[in-house]
C-alpha positions in Angstrom: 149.5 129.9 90.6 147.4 128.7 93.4 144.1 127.0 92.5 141.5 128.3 95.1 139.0 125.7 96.7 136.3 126.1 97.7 135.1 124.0 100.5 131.5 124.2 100.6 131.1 122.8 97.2 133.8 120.0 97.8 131.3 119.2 101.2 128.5 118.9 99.2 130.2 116.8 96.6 131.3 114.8 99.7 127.9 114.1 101.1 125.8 113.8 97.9 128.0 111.4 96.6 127.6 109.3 100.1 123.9 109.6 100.2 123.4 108.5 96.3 126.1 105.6 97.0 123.7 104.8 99.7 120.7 105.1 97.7 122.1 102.8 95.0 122.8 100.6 97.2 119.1 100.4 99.3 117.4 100.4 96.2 119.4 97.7 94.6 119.7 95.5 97.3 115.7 95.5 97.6 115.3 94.6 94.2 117.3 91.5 95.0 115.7 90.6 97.9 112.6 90.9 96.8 113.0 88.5 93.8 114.7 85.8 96.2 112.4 86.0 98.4 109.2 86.3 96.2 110.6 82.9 94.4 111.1 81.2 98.0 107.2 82.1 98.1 106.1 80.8 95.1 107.9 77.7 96.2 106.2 77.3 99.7 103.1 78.0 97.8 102.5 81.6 99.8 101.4 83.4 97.1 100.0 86.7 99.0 103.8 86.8 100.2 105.1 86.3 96.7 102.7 89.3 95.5 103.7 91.6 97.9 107.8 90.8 97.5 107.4 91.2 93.9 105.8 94.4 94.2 108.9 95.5 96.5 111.4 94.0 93.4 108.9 96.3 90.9 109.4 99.4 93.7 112.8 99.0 94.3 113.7 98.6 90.4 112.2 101.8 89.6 113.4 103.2 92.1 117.2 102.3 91.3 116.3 103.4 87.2 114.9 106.3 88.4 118.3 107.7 90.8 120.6 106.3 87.8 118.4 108.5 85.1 118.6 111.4 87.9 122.7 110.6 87.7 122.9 110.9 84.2 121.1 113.5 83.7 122.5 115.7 85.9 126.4 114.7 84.6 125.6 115.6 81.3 123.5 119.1 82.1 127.1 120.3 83.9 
């Protein structure tokens, strides 16, 4: 028996799985950054600075919760 594939679907899986790898990734990587660099701040005593990277780190971290909900979600309804 041959299995038919069909390659638009295997494309999409392809690419969605890049850009949500990539996502990840952005998100996760701002999170870090911003706590480093919001402590590095707080240590200079630049607290404006420290504000706004901890606001990224709060961003990014909801950001990164909110594709990994979006993941799950979206396994489980299939």
């Amino acid at each position: 028996m041959i299995a038919a594939i069909d390659v638009g679907k295997l494309f999409e899986l392809v690419w969605a799985a890049a850009l949500a790898g990539i996502a990840v990734g952005v998100s996760f990587s701002l999170v870090i950054i911003g706590v480093v660099r919001a402590e590095d701040c707080r240590r200079n005593r630049r607290s404006g600075s420290a504000t706004a990277y901890a606001a990224l780190s709060v961003v990014s971290a909801i950001a990164f919760l909110a594709i990994a909900v979006f993941g799950i979600v979206v396994i489980t309804a299939k």
